[in-house]
PDB file of N, H, CA, C and O in Angstrom:
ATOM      1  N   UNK A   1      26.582 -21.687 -15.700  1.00  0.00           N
ATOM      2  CA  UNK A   1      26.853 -20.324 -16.155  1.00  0.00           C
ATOM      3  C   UNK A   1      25.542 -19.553 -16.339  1.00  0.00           C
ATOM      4  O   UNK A   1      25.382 -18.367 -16.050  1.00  0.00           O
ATOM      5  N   UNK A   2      24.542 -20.454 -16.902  1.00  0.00           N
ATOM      6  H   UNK A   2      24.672 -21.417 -17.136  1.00  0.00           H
ATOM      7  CA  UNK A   2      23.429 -19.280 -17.211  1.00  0.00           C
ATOM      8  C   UNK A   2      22.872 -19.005 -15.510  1.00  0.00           C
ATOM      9  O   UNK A   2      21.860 -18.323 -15.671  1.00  0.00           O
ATOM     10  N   UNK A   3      23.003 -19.151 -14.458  1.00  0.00           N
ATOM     11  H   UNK A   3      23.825 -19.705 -14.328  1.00  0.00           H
ATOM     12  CA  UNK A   3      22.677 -18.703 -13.346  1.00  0.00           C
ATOM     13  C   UNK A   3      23.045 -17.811 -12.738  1.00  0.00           C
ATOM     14  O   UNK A   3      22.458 -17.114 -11.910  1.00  0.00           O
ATOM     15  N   UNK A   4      24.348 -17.774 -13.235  1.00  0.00           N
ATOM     16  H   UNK A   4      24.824 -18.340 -13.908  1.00  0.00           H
ATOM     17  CA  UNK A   4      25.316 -16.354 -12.950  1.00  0.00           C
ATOM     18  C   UNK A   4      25.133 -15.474 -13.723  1.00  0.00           C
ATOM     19  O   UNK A   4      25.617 -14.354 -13.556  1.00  0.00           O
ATOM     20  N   UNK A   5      24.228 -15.870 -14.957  1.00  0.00           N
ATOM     21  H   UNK A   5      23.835 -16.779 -15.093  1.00  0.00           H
ATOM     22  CA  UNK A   5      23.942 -14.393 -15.689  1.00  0.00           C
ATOM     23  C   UNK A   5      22.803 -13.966 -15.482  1.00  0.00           C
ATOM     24  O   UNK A   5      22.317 -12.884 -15.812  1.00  0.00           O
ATOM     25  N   UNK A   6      22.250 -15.012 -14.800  1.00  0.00           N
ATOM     26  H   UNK A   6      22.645 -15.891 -14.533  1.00  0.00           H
ATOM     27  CA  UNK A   6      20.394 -14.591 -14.302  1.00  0.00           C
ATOM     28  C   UNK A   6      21.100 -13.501 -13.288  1.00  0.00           C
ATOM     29  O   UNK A   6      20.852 -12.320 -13.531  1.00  0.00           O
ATOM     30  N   UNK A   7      22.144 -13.864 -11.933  1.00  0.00           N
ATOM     31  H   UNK A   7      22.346 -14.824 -11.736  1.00  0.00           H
ATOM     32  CA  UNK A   7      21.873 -12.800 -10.860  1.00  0.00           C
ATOM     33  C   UNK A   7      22.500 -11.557 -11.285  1.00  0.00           C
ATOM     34  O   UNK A   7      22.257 -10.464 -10.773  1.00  0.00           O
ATOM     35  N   UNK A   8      23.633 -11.845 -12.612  1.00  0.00           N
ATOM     36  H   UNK A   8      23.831 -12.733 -13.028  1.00  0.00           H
ATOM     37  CA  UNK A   8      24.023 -10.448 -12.700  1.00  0.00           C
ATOM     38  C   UNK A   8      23.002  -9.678 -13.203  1.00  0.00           C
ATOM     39  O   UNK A   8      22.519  -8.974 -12.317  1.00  0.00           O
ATOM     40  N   UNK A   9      22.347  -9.497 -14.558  1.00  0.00           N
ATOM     41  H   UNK A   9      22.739 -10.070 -15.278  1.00  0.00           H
ATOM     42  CA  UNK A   9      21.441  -9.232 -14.757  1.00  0.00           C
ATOM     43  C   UNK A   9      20.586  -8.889 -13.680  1.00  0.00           C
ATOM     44  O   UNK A   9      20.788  -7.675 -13.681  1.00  0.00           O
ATOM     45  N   UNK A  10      19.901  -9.052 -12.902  1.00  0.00           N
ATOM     46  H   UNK A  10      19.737 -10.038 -12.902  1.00  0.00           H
ATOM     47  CA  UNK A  10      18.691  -8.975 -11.580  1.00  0.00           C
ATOM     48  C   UNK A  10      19.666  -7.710 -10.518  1.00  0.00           C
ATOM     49  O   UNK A  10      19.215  -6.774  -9.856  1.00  0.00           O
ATOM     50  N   UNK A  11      20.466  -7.958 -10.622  1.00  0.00           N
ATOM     51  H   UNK A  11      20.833  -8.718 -11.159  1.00  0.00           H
ATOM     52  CA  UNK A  11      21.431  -7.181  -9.775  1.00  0.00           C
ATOM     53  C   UNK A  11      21.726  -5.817 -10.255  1.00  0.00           C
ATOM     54  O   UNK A  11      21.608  -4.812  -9.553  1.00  0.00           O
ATOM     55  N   UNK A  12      22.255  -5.834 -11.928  1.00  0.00           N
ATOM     56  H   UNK A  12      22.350  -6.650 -12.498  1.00  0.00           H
ATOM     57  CA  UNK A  12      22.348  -4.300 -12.639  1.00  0.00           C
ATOM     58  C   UNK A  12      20.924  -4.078 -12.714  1.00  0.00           C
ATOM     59  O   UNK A  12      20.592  -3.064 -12.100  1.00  0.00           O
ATOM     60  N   UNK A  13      19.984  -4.693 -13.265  1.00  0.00           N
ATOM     61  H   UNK A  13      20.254  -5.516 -13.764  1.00  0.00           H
ATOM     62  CA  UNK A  13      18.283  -3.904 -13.171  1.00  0.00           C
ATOM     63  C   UNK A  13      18.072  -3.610 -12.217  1.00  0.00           C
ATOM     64  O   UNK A  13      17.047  -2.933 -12.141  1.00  0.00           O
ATOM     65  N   UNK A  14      19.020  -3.944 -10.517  1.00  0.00           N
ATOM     66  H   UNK A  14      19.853  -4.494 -10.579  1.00  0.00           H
ATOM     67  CA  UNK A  14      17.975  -3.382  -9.233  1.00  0.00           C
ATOM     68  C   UNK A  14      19.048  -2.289  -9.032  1.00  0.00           C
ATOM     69  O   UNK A  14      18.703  -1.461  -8.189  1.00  0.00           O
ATOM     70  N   UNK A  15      20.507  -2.026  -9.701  1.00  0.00           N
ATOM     71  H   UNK A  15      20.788  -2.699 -10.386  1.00  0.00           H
ATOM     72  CA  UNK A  15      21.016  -0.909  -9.432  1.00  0.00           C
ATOM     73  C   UNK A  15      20.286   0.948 -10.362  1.00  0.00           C
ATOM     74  O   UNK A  15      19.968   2.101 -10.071  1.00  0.00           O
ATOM     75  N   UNK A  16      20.382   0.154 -11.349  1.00  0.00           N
ATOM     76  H   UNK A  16      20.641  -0.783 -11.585  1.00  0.00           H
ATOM     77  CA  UNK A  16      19.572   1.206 -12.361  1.00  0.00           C
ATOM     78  C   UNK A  16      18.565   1.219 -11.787  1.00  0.00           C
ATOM     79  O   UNK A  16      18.457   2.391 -11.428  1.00  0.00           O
ATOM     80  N   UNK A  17      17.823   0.750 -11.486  1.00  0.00           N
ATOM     81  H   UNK A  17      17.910  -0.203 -11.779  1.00  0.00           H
ATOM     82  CA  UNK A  17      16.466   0.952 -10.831  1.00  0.00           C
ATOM     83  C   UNK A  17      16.372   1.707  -9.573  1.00  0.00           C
ATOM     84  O   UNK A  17      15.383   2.417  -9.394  1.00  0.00           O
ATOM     85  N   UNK A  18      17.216   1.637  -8.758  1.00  0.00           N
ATOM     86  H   UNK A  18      18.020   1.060  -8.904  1.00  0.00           H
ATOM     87  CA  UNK A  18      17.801   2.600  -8.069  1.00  0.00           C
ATOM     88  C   UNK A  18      17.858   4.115  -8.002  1.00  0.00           C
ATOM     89  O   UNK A  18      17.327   4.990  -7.318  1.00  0.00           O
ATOM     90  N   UNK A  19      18.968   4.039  -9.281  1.00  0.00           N
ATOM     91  H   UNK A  19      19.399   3.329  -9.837  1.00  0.00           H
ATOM     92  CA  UNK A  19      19.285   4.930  -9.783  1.00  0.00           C
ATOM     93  C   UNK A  19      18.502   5.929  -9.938  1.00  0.00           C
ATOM     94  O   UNK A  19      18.574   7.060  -9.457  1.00  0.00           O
ATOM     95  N   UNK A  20      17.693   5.435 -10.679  1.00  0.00           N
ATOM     96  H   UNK A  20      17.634   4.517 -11.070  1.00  0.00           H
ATOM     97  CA  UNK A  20      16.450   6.052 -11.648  1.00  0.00           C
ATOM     98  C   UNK A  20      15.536   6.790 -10.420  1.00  0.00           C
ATOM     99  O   UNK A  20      15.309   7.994 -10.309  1.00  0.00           O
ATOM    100  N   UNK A  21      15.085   5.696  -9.539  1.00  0.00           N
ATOM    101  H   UNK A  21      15.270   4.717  -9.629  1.00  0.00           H
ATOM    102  CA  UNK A  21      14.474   6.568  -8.593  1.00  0.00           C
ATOM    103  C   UNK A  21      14.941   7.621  -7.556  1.00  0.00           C
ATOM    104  O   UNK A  21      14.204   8.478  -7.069  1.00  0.00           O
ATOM    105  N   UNK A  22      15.938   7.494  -7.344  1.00  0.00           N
ATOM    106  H   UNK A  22      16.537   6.798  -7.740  1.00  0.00           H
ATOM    107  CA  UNK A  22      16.949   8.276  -6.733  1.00  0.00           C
ATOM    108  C   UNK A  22      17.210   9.856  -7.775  1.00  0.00           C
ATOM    109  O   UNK A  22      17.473  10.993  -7.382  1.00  0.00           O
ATOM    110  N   UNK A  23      17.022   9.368  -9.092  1.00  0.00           N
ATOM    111  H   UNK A  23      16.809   8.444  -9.411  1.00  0.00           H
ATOM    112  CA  UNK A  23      16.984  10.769  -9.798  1.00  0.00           C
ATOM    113  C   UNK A  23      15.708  11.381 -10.139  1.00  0.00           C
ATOM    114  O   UNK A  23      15.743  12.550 -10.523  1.00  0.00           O
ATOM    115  N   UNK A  24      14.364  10.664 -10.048  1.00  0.00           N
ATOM    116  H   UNK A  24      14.336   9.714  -9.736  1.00  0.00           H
ATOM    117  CA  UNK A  24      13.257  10.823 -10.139  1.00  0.00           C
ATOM    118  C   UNK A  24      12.757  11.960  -8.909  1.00  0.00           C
ATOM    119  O   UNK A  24      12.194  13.054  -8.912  1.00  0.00           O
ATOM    120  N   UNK A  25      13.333  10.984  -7.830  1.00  0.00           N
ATOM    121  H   UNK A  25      13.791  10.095  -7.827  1.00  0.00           H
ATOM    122  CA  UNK A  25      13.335  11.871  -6.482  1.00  0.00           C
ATOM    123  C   UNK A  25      14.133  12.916  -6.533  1.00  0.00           C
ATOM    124  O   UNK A  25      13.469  13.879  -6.147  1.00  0.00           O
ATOM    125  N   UNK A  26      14.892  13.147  -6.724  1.00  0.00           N
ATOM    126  H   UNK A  26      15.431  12.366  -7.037  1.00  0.00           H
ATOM    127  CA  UNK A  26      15.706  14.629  -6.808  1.00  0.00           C
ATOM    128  C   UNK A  26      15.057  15.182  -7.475  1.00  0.00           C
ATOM    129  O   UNK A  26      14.895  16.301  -6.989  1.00  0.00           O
ATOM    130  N   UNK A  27      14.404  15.047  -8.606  1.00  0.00           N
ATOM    131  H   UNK A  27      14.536  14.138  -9.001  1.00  0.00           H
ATOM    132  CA  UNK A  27      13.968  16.180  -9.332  1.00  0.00           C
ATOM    133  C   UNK A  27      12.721  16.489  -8.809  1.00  0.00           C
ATOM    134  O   UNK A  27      12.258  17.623  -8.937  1.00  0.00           O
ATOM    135  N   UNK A  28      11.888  15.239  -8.000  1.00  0.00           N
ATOM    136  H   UNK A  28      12.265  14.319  -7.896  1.00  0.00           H
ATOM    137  CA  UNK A  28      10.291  16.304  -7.503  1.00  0.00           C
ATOM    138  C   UNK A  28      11.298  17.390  -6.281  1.00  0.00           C
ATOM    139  O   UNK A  28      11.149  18.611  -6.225  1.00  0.00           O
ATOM    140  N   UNK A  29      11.981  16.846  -5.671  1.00  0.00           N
ATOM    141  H   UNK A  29      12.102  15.854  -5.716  1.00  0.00           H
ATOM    142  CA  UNK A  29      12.320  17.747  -4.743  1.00  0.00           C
ATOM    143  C   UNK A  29      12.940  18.971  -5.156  1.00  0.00           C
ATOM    144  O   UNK A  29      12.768  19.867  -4.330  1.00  0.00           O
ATOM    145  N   UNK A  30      13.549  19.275  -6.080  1.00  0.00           N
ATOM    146  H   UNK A  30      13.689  18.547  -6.751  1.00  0.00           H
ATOM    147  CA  UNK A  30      13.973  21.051  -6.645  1.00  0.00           C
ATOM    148  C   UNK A  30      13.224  21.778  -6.819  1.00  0.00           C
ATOM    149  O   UNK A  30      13.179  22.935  -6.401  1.00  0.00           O
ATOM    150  N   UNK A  31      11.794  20.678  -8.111  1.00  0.00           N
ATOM    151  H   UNK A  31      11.830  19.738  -8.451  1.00  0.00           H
ATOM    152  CA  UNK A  31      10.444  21.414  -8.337  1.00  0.00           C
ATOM    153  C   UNK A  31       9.959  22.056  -7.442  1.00  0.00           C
ATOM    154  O   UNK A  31       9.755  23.268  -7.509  1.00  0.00           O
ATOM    155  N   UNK A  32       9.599  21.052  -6.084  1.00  0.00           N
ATOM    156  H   UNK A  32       9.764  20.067  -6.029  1.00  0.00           H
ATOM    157  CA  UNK A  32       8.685  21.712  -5.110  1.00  0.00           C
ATOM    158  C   UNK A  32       9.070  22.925  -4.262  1.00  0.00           C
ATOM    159  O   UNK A  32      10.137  23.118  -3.678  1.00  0.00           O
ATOM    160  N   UNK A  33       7.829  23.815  -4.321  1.00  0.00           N
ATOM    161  H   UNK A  33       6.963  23.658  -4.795  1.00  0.00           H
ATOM    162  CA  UNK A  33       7.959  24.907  -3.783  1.00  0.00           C
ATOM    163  C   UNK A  33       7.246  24.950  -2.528  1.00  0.00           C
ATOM    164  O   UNK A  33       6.080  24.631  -2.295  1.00  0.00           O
ATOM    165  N   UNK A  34       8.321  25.490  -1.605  1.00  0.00           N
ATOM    166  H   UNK A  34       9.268  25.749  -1.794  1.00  0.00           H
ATOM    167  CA  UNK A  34       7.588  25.411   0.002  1.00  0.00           C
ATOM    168  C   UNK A  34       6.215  26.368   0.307  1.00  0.00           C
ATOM    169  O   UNK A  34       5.896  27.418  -0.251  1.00  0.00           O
ATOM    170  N   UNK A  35       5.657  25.779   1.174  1.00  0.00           N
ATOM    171  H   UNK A  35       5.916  24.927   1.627  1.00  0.00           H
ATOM    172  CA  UNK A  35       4.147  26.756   1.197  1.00  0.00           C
ATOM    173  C   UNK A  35       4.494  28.121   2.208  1.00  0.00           C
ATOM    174  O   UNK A  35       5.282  28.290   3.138  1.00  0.00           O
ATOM    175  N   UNK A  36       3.647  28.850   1.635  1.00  0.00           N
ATOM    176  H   UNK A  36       3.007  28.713   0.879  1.00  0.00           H
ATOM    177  CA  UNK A  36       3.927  30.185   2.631  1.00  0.00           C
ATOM    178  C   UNK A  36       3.505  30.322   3.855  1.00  0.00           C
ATOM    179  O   UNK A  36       2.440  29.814   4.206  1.00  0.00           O
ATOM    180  N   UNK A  37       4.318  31.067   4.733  1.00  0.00           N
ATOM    181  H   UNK A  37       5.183  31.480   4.448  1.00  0.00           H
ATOM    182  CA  UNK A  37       4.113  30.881   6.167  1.00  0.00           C
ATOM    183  C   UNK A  37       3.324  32.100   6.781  1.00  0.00           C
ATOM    184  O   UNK A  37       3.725  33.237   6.531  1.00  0.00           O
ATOM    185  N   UNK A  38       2.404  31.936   7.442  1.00  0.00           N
ATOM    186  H   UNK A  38       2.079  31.012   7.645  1.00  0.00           H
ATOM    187  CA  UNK A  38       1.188  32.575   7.575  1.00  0.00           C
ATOM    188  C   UNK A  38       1.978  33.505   8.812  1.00  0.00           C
ATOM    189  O   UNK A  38       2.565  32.878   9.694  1.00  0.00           O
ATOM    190  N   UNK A  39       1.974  34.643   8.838  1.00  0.00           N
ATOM    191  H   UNK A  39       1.498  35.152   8.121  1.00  0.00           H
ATOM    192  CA  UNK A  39       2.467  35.516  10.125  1.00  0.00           C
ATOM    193  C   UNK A  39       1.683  35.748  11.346  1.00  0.00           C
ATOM    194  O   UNK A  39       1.105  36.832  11.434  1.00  0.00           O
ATOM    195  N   UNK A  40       1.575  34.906  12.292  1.00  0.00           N
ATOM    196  H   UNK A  40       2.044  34.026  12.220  1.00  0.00           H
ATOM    197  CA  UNK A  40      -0.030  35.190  13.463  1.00  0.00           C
ATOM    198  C   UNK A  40       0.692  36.033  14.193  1.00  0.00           C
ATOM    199  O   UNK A  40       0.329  35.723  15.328  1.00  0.00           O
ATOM    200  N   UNK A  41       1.369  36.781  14.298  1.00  0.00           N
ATOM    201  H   UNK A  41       1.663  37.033  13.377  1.00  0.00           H
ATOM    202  CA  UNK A  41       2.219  37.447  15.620  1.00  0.00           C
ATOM    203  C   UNK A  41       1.392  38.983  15.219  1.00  0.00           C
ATOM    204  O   UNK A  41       1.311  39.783  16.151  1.00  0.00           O
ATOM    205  N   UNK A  42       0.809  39.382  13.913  1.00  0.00           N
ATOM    206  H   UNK A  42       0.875  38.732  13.156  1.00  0.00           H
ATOM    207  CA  UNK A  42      -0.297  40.174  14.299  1.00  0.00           C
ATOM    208  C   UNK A  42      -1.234  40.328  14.547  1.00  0.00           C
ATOM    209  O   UNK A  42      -1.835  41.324  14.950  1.00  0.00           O
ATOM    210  N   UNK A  43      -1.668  38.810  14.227  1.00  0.00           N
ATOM    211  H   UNK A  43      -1.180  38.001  13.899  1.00  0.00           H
ATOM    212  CA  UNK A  43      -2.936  38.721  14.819  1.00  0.00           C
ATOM    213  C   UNK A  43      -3.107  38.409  15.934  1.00  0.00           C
ATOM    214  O   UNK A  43      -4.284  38.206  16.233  1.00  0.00           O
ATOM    215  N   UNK A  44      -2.147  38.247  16.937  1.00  0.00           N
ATOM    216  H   UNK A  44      -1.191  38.413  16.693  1.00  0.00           H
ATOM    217  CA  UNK A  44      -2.448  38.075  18.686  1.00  0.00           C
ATOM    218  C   UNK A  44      -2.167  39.719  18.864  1.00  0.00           C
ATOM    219  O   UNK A  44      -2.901  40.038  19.799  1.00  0.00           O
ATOM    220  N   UNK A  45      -1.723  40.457  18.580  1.00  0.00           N
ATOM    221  H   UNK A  45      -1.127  40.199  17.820  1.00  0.00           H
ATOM    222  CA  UNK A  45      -1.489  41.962  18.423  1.00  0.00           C
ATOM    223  C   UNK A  45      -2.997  42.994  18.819  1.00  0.00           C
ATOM    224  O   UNK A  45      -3.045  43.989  19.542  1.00  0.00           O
ATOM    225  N   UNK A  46      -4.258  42.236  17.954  1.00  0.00           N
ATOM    226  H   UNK A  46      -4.219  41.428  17.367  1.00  0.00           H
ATOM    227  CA  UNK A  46      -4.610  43.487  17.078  1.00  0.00           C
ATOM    228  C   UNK A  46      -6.289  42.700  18.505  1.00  0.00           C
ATOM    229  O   UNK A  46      -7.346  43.180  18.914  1.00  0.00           O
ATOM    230  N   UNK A  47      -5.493  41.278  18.730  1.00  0.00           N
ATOM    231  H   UNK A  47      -4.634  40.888  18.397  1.00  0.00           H
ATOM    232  CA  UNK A  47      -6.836  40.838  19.529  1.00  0.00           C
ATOM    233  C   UNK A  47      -7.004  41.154  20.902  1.00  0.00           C
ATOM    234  O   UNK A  47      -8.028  40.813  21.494  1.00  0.00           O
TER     235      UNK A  47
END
């Protein structure tokens, strides 16, 4: 029996663990703000 509580155990810590990063990651990704996009279509214009 105590072997079956070693893998459950190992098994819920690698789901939460999961978890966690999976929500860690969502949140840098809302934060981040995309970079601004440089307009060259006047500058082949003006050359």
């Amino acid at each position: 029996m105590n072997l079956i509580n070693f893998i459950v155990w190992l098994t819920a810590g690698a789901v939460i663990g999961w978890v966690a990063s999976r929500m860690v990651t969502g949140e840098h990704r809302r934060t981040h703000k995309p970079l601004p996009v440089e307009d060259r279509s006047s500058e082949k214009s003006q050359a």
